[in-house]
N, C-alpha and C positions, 0 to 999 in steps of 0.2 A: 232187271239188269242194272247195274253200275255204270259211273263213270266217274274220272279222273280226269284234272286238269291241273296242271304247273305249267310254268314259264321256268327255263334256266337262261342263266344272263353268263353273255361273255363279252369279255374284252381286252384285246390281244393287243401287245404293243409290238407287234409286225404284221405287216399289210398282208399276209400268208402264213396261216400256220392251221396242225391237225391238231387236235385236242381228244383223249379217249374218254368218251362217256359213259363208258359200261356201267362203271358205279354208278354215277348221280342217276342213269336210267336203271340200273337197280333198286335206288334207294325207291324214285318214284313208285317202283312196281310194290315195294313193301309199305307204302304209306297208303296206298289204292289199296290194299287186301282183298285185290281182287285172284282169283286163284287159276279160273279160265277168263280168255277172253282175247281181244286184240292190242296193241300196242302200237299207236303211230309217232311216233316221232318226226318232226319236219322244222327245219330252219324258217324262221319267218322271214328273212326278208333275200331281196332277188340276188345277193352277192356272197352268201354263204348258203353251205351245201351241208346235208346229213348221209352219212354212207354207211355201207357193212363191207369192212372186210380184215384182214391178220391185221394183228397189230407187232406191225415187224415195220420197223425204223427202214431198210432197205427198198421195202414197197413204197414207204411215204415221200421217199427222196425221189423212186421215180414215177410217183402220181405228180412231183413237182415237175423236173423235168419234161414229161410229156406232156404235161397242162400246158408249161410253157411254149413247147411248140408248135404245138395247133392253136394258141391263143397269145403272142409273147406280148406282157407287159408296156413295150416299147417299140418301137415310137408311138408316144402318146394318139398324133396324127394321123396313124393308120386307121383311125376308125372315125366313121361317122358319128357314133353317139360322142364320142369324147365333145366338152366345153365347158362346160361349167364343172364336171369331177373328169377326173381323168380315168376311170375306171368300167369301161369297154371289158377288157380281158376277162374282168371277175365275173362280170354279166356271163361271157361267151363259156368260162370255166365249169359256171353253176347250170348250166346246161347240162356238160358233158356229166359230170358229178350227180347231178340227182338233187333233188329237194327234202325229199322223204323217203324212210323208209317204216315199215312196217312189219312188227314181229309175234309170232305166235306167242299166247300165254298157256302155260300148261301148268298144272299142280304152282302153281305159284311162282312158276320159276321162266325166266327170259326161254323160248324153246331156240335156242340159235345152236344152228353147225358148227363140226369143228373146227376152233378155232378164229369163228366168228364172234367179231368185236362192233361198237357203233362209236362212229368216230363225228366231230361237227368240224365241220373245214371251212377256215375264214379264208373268203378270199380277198377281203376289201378294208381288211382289218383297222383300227386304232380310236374305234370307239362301241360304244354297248349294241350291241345286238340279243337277241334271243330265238330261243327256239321251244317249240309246244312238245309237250310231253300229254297223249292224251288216251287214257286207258279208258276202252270198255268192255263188260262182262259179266262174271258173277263170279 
């Protein structure tokens, strides 16, 4: 069996944004030459999330929106963890959102449904973060 391991780095100059990664997780899957096998990809740290779903602009505005209302940004106050970062929500966000996801590899290619995209969602944004891209198989 094989394995694969990268790191991709981001870094968003707004505290909230979706980024799609289908390519750079493409590219991984063609530098691994792995042809079966699994595919995990997971955000490393507790304020950014990894997802699967369309990549249609209308769903991301209202993954925004409903993020917001079960977790809103403000007042700072409302939360106990807030003190030293003020960033409670993005904790509570990357919850609902997920950490990881995980994708079949088949014949060499991403096995994803129609229409399925993978997307890394900052929630806490405005400096480097990364996420693991880790293949194994044969």
């Amino acid at each position: 069996m094989k394995s694969y391991r990268k790191e991709l780095w981001f870094k968003t100059k707004s505290r909230r944004k979706i980024i799609h990664i289908t390519p750079e997780i493409t590219r991984c899957l063609a530098e691994s030459g792995i042809q079966e096998g699994l595919l995990l990809c997971n955000a490393m740290h507790i304020t950014a999330s990894v997802f699967i779903n369309d990549n249609e602009s209308g769903l991301h505005t209202d993954y925004e929106h409903w993020l917001e209302k079960l977790a809103p940004e403000k007042p700072y106050d409302q939360y106990n963890h807030n003190g030293f970062e003020d960033n409670a929500d993005a904790h509570l966000k990357r919850t609902i959102m997920g950490r990881e996801v995980v994708v079949a590899i088949t014949k060499g290619r991403l096995d994803l449904g129609p229409w399925e995209q993978l997307f890394y969602y900052e929630l806490d944004g405005l400096r480097d973060k990364r996420v693991l891209v880790k293949i194994i198989g044969e």
